[in-house]
C-alpha positions in Angstrom: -115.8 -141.3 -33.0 -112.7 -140.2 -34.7 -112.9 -136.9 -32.9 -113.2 -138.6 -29.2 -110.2 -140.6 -30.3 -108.3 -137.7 -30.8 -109.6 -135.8 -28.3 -108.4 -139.0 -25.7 -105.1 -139.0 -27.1 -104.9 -135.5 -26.8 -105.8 -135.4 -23.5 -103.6 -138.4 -22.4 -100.5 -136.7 -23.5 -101.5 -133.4 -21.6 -102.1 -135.5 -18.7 -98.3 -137.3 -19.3 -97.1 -134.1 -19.7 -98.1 -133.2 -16.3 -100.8 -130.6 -17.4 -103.7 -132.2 -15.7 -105.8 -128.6 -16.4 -104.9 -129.2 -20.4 -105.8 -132.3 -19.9 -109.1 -132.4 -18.3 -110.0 -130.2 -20.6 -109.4 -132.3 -23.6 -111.3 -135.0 -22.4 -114.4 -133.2 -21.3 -114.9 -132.5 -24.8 -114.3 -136.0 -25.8 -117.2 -136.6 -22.9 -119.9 -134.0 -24.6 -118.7 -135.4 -28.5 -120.2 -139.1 -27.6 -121.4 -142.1 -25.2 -118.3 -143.7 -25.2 -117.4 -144.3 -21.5 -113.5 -143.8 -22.0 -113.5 -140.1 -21.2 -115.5 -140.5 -17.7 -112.9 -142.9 -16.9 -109.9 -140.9 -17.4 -111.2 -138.2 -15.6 -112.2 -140.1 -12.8 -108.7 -141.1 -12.4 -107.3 -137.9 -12.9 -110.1 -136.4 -10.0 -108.9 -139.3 -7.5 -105.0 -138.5 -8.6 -105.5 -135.3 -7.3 -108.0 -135.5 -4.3 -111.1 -134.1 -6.2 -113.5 -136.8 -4.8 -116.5 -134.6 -5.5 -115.6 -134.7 -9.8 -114.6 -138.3 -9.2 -117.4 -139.4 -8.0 -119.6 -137.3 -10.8 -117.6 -138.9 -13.8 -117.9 -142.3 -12.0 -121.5 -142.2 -12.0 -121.1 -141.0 -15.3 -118.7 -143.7 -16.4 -121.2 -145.8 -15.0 -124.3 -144.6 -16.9 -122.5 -145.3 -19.9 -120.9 -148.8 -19.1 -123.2 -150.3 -16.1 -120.5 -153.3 -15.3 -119.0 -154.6 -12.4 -115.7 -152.4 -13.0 -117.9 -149.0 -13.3 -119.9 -150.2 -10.3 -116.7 -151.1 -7.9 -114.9 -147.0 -9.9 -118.7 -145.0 -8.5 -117.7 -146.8 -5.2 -114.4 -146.1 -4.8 -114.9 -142.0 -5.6 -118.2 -142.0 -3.5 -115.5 -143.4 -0.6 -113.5 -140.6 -1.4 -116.1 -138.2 -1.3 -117.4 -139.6 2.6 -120.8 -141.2 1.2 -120.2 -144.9 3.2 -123.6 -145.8 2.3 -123.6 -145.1 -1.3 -120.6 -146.6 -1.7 -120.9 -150.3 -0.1 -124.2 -150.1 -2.1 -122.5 -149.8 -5.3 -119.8 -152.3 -4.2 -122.6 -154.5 -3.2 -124.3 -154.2 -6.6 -120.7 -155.3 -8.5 -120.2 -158.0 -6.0 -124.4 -159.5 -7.3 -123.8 -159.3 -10.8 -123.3 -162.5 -12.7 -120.3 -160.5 -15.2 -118.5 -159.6 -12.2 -114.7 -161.3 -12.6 -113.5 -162.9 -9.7 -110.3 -159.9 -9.5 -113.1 -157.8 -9.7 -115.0 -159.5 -6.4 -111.5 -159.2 -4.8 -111.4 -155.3 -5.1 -115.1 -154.9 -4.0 -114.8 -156.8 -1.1 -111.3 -154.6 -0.5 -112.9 -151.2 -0.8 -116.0 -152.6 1.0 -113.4 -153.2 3.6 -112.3 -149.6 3.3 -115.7 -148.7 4.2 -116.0 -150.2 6.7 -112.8 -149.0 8.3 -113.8 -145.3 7.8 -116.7 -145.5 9.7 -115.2 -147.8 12.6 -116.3 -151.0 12.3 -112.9 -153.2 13.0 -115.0 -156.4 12.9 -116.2 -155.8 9.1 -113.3 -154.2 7.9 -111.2 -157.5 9.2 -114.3 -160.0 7.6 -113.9 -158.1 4.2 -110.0 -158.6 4.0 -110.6 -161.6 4.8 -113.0 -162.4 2.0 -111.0 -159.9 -0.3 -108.2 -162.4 0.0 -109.9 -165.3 -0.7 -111.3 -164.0 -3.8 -107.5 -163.0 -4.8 -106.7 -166.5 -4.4 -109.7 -168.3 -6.3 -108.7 -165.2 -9.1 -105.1 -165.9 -9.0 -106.2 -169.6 -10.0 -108.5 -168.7 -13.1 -106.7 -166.0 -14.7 -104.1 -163.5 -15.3 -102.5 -162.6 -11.5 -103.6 -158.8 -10.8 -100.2 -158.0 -8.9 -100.9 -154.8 -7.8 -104.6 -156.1 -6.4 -103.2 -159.1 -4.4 -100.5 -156.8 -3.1 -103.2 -154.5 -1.6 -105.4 -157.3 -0.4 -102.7 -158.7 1.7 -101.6 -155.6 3.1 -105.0 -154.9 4.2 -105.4 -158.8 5.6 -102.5 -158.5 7.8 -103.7 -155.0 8.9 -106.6 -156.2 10.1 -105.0 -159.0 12.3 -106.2 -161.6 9.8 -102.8 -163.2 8.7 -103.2 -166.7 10.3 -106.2 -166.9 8.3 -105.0 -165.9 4.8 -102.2 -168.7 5.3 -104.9 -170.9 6.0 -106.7 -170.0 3.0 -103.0 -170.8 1.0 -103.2 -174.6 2.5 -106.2 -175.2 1.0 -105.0 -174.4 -2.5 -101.1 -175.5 -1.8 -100.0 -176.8 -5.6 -102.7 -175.2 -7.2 -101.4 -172.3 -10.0 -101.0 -169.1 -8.0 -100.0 -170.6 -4.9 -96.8 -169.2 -4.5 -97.2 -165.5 -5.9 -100.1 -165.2 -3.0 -98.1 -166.5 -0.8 -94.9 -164.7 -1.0 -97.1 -161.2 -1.3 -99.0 -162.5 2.1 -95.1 -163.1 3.2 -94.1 -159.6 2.4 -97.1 -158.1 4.0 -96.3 -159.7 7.2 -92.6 -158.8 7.0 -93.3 -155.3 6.9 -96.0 -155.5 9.6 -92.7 -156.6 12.0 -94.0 -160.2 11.8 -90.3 -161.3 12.8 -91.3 -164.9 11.9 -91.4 -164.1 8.4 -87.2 -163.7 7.2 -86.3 -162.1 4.0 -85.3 -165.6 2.9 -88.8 -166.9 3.5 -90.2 -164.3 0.9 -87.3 -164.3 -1.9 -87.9 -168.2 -1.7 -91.8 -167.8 -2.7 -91.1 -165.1 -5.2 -88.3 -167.4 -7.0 -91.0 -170.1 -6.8 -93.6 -168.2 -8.1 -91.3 -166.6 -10.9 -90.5 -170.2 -12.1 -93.9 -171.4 -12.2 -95.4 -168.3 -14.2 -92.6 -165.7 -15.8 -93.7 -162.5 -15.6 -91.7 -158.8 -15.4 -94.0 -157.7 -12.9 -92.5 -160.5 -10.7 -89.0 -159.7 -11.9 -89.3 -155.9 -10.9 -90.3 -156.9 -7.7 -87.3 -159.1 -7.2 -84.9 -156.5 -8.4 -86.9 -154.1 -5.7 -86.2 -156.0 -3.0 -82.3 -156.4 -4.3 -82.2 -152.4 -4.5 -82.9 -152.5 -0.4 -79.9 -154.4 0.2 -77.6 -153.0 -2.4 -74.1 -152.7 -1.8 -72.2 -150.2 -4.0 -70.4 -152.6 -6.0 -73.9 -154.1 -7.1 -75.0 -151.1 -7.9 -74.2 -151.1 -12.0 -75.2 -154.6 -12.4 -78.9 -154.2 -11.0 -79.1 -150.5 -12.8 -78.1 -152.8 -15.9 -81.0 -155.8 -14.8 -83.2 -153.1 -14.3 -82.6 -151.1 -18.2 -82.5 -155.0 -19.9 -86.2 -155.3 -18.2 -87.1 -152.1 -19.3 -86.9 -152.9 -23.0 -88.4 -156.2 -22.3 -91.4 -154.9 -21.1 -91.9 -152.3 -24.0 -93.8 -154.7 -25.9 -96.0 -156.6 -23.0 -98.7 -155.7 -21.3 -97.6 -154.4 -18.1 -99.4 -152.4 -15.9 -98.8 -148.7 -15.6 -98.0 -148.0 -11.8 -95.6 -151.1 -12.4 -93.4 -149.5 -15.6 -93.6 -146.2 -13.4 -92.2 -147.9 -10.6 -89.5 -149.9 -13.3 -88.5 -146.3 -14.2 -88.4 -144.7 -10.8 -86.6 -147.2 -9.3 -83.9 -147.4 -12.4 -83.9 -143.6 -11.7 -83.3 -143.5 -8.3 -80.0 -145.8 -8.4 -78.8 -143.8 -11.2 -78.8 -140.0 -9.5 -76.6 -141.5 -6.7 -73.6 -141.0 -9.4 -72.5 -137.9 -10.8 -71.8 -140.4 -14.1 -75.7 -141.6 -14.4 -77.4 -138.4 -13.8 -78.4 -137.9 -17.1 -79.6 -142.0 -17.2 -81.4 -140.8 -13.7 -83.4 -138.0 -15.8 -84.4 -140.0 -18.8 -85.8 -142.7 -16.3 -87.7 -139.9 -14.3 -89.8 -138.2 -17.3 -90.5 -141.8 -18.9 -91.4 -143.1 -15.0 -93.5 -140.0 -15.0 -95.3 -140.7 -18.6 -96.3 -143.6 -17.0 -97.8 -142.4 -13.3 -98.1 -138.2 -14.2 -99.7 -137.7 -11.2 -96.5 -138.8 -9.4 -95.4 -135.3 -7.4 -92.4 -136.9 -5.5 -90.7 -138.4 -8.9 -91.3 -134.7 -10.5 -89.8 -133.0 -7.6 -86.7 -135.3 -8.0 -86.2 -134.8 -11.4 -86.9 -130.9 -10.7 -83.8 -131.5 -8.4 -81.3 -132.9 -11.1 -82.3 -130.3 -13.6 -81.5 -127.7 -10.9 -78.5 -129.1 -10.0 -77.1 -129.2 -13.5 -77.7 -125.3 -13.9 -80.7 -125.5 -16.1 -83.1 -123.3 -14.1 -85.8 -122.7 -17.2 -86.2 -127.1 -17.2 -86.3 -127.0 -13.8 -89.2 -124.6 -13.3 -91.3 -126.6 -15.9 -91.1 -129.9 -13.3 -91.8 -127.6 -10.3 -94.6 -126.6 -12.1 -95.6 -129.9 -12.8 -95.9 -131.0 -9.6 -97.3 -127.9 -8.2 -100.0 -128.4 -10.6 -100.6 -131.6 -9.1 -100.7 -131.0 -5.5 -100.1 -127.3 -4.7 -98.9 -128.0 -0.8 -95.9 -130.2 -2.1 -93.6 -129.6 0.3 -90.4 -130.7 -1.8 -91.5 -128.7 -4.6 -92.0 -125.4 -2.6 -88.0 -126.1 -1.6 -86.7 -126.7 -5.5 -88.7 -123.6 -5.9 -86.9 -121.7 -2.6 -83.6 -122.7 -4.3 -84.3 -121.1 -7.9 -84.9 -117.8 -5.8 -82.7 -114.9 -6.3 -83.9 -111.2 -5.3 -81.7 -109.8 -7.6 -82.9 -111.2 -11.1 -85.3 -109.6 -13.7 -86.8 -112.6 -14.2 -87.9 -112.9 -10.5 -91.5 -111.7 -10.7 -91.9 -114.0 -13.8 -90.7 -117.0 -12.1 -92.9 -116.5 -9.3 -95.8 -115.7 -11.6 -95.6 -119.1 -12.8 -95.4 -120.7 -9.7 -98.4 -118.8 -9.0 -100.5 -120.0 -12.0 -99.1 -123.8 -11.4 -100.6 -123.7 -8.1 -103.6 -122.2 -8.5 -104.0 -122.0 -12.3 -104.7 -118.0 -13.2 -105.7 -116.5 -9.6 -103.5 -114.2 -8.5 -105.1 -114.6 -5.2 -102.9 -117.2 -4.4 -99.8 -115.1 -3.7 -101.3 -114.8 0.0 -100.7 -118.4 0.1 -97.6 -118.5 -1.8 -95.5 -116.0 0.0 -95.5 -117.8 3.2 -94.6 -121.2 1.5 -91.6 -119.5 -0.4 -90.2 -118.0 3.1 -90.4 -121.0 4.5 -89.1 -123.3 2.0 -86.1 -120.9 1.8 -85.6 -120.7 5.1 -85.1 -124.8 5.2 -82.6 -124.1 2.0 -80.6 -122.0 3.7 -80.8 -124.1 7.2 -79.4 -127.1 4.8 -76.6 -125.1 3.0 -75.0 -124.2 7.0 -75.7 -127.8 8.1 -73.4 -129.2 5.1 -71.1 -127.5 5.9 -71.1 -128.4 9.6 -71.5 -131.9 9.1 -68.6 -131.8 6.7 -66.1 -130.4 9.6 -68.3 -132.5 12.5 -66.9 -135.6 11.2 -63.5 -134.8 11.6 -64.0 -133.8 15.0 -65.6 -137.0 15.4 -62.6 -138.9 13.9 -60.4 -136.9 16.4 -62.5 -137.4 19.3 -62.5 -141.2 18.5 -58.5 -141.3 18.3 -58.4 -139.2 21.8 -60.7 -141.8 23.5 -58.3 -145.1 21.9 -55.0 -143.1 23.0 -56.6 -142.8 26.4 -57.8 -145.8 26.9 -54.1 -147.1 26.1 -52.3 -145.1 28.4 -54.7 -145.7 31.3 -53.9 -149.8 30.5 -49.9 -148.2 30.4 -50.4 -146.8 34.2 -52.3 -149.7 36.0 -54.1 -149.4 39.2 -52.2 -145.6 40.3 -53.7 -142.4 40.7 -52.8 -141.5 37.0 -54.6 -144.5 36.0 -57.8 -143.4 37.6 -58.0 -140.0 35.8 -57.3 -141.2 32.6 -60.2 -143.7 33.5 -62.2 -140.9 34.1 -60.9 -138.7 31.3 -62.4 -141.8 29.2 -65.6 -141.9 30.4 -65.5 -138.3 29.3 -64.4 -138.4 25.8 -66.6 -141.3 25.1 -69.5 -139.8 26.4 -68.3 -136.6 24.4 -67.8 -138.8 21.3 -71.3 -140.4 21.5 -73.3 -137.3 22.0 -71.6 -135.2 19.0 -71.7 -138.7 16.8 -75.5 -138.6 17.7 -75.3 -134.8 17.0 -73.8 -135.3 13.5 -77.0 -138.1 12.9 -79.7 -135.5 13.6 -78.2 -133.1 10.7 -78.8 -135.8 8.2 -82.0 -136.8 6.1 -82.8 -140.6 7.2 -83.2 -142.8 4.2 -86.1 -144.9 4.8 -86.4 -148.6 4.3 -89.9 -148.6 2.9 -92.2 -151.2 4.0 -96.3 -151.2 5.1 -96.0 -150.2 8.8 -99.1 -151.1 11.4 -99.4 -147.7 13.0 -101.4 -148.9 15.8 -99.1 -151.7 16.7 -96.1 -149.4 16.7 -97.7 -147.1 18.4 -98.8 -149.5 21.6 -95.1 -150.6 21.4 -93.4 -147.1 21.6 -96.0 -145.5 24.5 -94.9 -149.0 26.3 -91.3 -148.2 25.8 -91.6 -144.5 26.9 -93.7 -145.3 29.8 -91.1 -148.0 31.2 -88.3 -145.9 30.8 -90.5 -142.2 32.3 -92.2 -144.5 34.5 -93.0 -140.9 37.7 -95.4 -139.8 34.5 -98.6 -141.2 33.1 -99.0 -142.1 29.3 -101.9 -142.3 28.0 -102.9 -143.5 24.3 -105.7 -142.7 22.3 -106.8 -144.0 18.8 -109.5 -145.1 17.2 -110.9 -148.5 16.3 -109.3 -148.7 13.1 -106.1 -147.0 11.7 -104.9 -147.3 8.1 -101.2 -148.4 7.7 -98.7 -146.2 6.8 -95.9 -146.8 4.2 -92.5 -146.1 5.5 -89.2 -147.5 7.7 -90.2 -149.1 10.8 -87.5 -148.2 13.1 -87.2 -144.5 11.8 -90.5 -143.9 13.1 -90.3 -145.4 16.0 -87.5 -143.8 17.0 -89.0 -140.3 15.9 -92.2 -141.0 17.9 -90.3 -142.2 21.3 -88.1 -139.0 21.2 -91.5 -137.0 20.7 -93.0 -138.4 23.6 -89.8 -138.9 25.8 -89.5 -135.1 25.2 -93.2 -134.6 26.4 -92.6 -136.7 29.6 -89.4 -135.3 30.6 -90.9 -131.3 30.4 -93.7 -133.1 33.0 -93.1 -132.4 36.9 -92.8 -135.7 38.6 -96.5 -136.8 39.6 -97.7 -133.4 38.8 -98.3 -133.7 34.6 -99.1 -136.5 32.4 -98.7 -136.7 28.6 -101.6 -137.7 26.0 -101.2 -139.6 22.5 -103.7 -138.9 20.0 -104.0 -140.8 16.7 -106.3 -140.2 14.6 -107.1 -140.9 10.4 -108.5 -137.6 8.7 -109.1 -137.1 5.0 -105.9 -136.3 3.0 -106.1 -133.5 0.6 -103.7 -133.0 -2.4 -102.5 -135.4 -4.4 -104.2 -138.7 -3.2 -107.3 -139.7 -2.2 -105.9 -141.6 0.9 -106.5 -140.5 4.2 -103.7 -138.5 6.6 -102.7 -140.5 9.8 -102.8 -137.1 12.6 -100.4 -138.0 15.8 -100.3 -135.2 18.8 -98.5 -135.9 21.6 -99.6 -133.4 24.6 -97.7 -132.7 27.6 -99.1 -130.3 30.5 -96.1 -129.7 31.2 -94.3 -126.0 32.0 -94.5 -124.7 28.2 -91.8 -123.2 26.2 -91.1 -119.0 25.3 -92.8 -118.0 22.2 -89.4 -116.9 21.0 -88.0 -120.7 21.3 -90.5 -122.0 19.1 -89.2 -121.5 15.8 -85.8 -123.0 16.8 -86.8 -126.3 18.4 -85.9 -128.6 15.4 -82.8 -127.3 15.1 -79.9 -129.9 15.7 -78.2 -129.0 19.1 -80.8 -126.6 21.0 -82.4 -127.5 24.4 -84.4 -126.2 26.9 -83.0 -129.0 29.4 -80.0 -128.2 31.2 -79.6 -132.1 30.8 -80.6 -132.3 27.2 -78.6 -132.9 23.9 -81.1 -130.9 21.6 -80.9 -133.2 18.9 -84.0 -135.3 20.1 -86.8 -133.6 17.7 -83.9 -132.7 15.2 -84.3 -136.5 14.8 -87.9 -136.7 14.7 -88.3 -133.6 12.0 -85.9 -135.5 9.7 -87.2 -138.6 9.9 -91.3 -137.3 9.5 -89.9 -135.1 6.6 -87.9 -138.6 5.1 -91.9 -139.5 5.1 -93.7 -136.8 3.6 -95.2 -135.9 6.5 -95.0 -132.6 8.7 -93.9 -131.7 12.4 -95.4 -128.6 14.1 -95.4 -127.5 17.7 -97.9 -125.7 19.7 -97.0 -124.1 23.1 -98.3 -121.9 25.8 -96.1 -121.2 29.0 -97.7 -122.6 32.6 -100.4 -124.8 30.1 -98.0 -127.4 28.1 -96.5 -128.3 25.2 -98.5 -129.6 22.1 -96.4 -131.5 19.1 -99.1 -132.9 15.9 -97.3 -135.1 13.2 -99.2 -135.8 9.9 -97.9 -138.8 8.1 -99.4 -139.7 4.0 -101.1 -143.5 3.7 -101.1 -143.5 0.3 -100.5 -146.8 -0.6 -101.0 -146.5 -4.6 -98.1 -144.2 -5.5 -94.8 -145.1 -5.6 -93.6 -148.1 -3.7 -89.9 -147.5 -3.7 -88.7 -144.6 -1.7 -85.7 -145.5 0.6 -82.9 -144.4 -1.8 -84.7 -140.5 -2.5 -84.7 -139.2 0.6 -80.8 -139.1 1.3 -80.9 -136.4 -2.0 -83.5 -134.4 -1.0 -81.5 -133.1 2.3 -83.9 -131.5 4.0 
C-alpha cells in the first residue's frame, strides 16, 4: 500500500504539472500494485479531461469493480455517455439511483446525467422530467447536508434549459425558510439571468446570494460574489477585489474547498492582475497555482504561455505551450503562442518545433503533416494582428478627427440658417456622420470582443436572430433547422447574436430577390479534445451566386466586400467574436451553387467559468 501511495502522489504531481502522459503512467502502476480503487478514479478523470471516453469508460468500470457504490455507478455512467452507449449508461445511473447508500447529492447528479441521456438521443420530454427531478433532489440535498455548489449550479442550468424554470421555483416555495433555500434559489436566479430571463435583474440574484452567504458562510459563496463583482468592475475597483480575491485565497488554504472552485479563485485573481503591466508577475503565480488545481485547464495554460512570452522568456514559454498541447493538441490559442516563438533564422528552430511535435502527439514524428499546417496558419493570424494594431492605433485618431469635422459642421450649418450654404453643409453632415459611423464600426471589427460569460440557450437565440433577419431580408426565405434538444452554450449573449445575424444577413443579401433562400442548420456533435462535452455545429447556407476561389481566404478580413453596398466588416465581426468563444468560422463556396459558412462553438460547461476579461489579451 505504501507503494500505490506513492505511486498516486507521484502521478498527481505529473498530472499538476501538466504531464498527463507521465502521469497516466504513474498511476497505472499504482492500478496493477493493488485493489484500491483510487488509481481507476484518477484516470478516469484524466480520460474524460482529455476526451478519451473509450479509457474512461474502462477505468470507470474498473473503479467500479473495485468500489461498487452509488458514486462508481453514477463515474461508469457518465464515461459510458461519453463514449455514445445511452443504454449502458441510464442503466448504471439507474442502478445508483436504487441503492439504499446512494446520498441524496448523489440522486441529484444521476438524475442530471440521466437527463444528459436523454438529450443525446432526442428525447426533450425526458431530458426536461430529469432536470426536473435532478433539481428537486438538489433541494432535499441542500437541506441534509453540505451544499455541492458546483452540482446545484449544473442542475439549474440544465432546469432552465429544458424550459422547466417555473417549476424549480415552485419546488423553492415549498421549502421557503428551510436551510438551503436561498443558495438554490439565487443559483436557479443566475441560471435564468443568463438564459435572457429579463425578469430576473442582477439585484434579484446578489440579494439571494447575500442571503444565502449570511445564513451558511462559505468561500465558495464568497468567490462567487466576488465573480460576479469582476463583471462589473470599474478600474478604480480593480486593486480592491484583486486584494478580496488574494485575502480569500489564503483563507481557503486550510478548508475544504473544491478543486474547480480554487482553480477558478486563481484564474479569476489571475486574470485581473495581467491587465497591468505592475501585476504581471501576481498574474503568473495565480495561473500555475489555478493550474495545480484544474491541469487539464488549456485556456489558463495558454494565458500564462502568453505572459511568459511577453516578458522575453521563450524557454518558459515553450514548457506551457507544451502543456496545453499535451492536453488538447488542436488548441487553437496555443498553436498562435507557438506561431509567435517562430523565427526561421534560429538554431534552435528545429528543436523547438520538435517539442511541439512530441507535445502534440507524444514521440510520432508523423505528426509534422498535421503540425505544419497549424503553424502557417497560426502565424499567419500573428502577423494579421501585428498590422491590425497598428491600424487601429492610427484609426482612432481618424475617428477623433472625423468626429470634430461632423460637430464643426453641424455648427456652421446652425451659423447659415435656411440658405443654400446651409443645405450643403446639411448634406456635407449626413456625409461625415455616415463616414464617422462606418469607420467607428470599422475600428470595432479589428478588435477581440470580450465576452460577458453567461449560460446561453442556443435554440432560443437562435429562433430570435432567424426572426430578426427574416424581418429585416423579408424578399428571402429563412429557414431553421435544429434538433429536438440543443445543449447550451457558455458565452456573451449579445456577442453571438450579433455574430450569427451578420452571418445570416450576409447569406440573405448574396440571394437574388425571390430566386434563393438561405438554410440554418444546428446541430450538437461529439467534441473531441480537451472535454468530453459535445460541439454545437451552426451552417448557414445560401444558394446564392458564390464567391471566387481566390476571395476566400480574405473574407474575415476587416474592410473587404464583395458588395458594392457593403462595409466588409460584417464577418470580421462574426470571426472575432466565435474566436472570443473558442470556437471556429470556416467558409465553403462554389460560384453559380452558393455560399456555405459552419461555426463550431465548445459547451463545455465544467471548465472555467470566468472568461470575459481573457479574451481582450489574446488579440486574435
Amino acid at each position: 500500500m505504501a507503494n500505490t501511495a506513492a505511486l498516486l502522489e507521484l502521478g498527481d504531481r505529473y498530472w499538476a504539472l501538466g504531464l498527463p502522459a507521465a502521469a497516466k503512467s504513474a498511476l497505472v502502476r499504482a492500478l496493477q500494485a493493488s485493489d484500491d480503487p483510487a488509481p481507476a478514479l484518477r484516470l478516469t478523470a484524466i480520460a474524460l479531461a482529455q476526451g478519451d471516453a473509450g479509457a474512461a469508460r474502462s477505468y470507470a468500470g474498473e473503479a467500479a469493480k473495485r468500489s461498487p457504490g452509488p458514486a462508481t455507478k453514477i463515474l461508469l455512467g457518465r464515461a459510458q455517455l461519453a463514449a455514445g452507449e445511452l443504454a449502458a449508461a441510464r442503466m448504471s445511473l439507474s442502478a445508483a439511483l436504487d441503492s439504499p447508500k446512494v446520498r441524496p447529492w448523489e440522486r441529484a447528479r444521476a438524475h442530471l446525467e440521466l437527463s444528459r441521456a436523454a438529450e443525446t438521443q432526442g428525447d426533450a420530454q425526458g431530458a426536461a422530467a430529469q432536470a426536473a427531478a435532478a433539481f428537486e433532489c438538489a433541494v432535499t440535498a441542500a437541506q441534509k447536508e453540505a451544499v455541492e455548489l458546483g452540482v446545484i449550479e449544473e442542475v439549474a442550468a440544465s432546469v432552465v434549459a429544458h424550459g422547466r424554470a417555473a417549476d424549480g421555483m415552485a419546488t423553492l416555495d415549498t421549502v421557503r425558510g428551510q436551510p438551503g433555500h436561498h443558495l438554490c434559489l439565487a443559483t436557479l436566479l443566475s441560471a435564468r439571468h443568463a438564459a435572457g430571463d429579463t425578469a430576473v435583474t442582477d439585484t434579484m440574484i446578489d440579494d439571494a446570494l447575500a442571503a444565502a452567504e449570511a445564513e451558511a458562510p462559505s468561500s465558495a459563496l464568497r468567490l462567487r460574489r466576488l465573480e460576479r463583482r469582476a463583471r462589473k468592475l470599474s478600474q478604480s475597483a480593480r486593486n480592491e477585489l484583486i486584494g478580496e480575491l488574494e485575502s480569500l485565497a489564503l483563507t481557503v488554504a486550510g478548508e475544504d474547498l473544491a478543486p474547480v472552485d480554487r482553480a477558478r479563485l486563481h484564474f479569476l485573481r489571475a486574470s485581473l492582475c495581467e491587465e497591468d503591466p505592475q501585476t504581471r508577475d501576481r498574474a503568473e503565480a495565480a495561473y500555475r497555482m489555478g493550474l495545480t488545481f484544474q491541469p487539464g485547464h488549456t485556456a489558463a495554460a495558454c494565458r500564462l504561455a502568453l505572459l511568459v512570452l511577453d516578458r522575453g522568456d521563450q524557454a518558459g514559454a515553450l514548457a506551457e505551450i507544451e502543456r496545453a498541447l499535451r492536453i488538447d493538441a488542436s488548441h487553437g490559442m496555443a498553436w498562435r503562442n507557438a506561431a509567435r516563438m517562430l523565427d526561421a533564422q534560429s538554431p534552435s528552430l528545429g528543436l523547438v518545433v520538435g517539442r511541439l511535435l512530441d507535445a502534440a502527439n507524444p514521440g510520432a514524428g508523423s505528426a509534422a503533416a498535421g503540425v505544419a499546417p497549424r503553424l502557417v496558419t497560426a502565424t499567419a493570424e500573428v502577423a494579421r494582428h501585428d498590422v491590425l494594431a497598428g491600424v487601429y492605433a492610427h484609426g482612432h485618431r481618424v475617428k477623433n478627427l472625423l468626429g470634430i469635422i461632423g460637430a464643426r459642421t453641424r455648427s456652421a450649418r446652425k451659423l447659415a440658417g435656411d440658405h443654400e450654404v446651409g443645405d450643403r453643409l446639411k448634406d456635407l453632415e449626413k456625409d461625415v456622420t455616415a463616414l464617422y459611423e462606418e469607420w467607428a464600426q470599422y475600428l470595432r471589427s479589428m478588435q477581440a470582443p470580450t465576452p460577458t460569460v453567461e449560460l446561453v440557450t442556443l435554440s432560443t437565440l437562435l429562433h430570435e436572430t432567424v426572426i430578426a433577419a427574416q424581418a429585416r431580408i423579408q424578399h428571402v426565405p429563412i429557414q431553421l433547422e435544429q434538433t429536438a434538444a440543443l445543449p447550451d452554450v457558455r458565452g456573451d449573449r449579445m456577442l453571438l447574436r450579433e455574430a450569427l445575424l451578420n452571418v445570416i444577413n450576409n447569406a440573405a443579401e448574396a440571394c437574388a430577390a425571390g430566386q434563393g433562400n438561405v438554410s440554418v442548420r444546428v446541430r450538437s456533435i461529439a467534441g473531441p479534445g480537451a472535454s468530453a462535452a459535445p460541439i454545437v455545429e451552426i451552417v448557414v447556407a445560401d444558394s446564392g451566386p458564390g464567391i471566387p476561389r481566390a476571395h476566400l481566404g480574405r473574407l474575415f478580413v476587416p474592410g473587404f466586400t464583395t458588395k458594392e453596398t457593403g462595409s466588409g466588416v460584417g464577418l470580421a465581426i462574426a470571426e472575432r467574436v466565435v474566436s472570443a468563444h473558442h470556437g471556429r468560422i470556416t467558409v465553403d463556396s462554389e460560384e453559380g451553387k452558393g455560399t456555405t459558412i459552419t461555426i463550431t462553438l465548445p459547451t463545455d460547461k465544467h471548465g472555467l467559468a470566468v472568461l470575459p476579461r481573457w479574451t481582450s489579451a489574446e488579440r486574435t
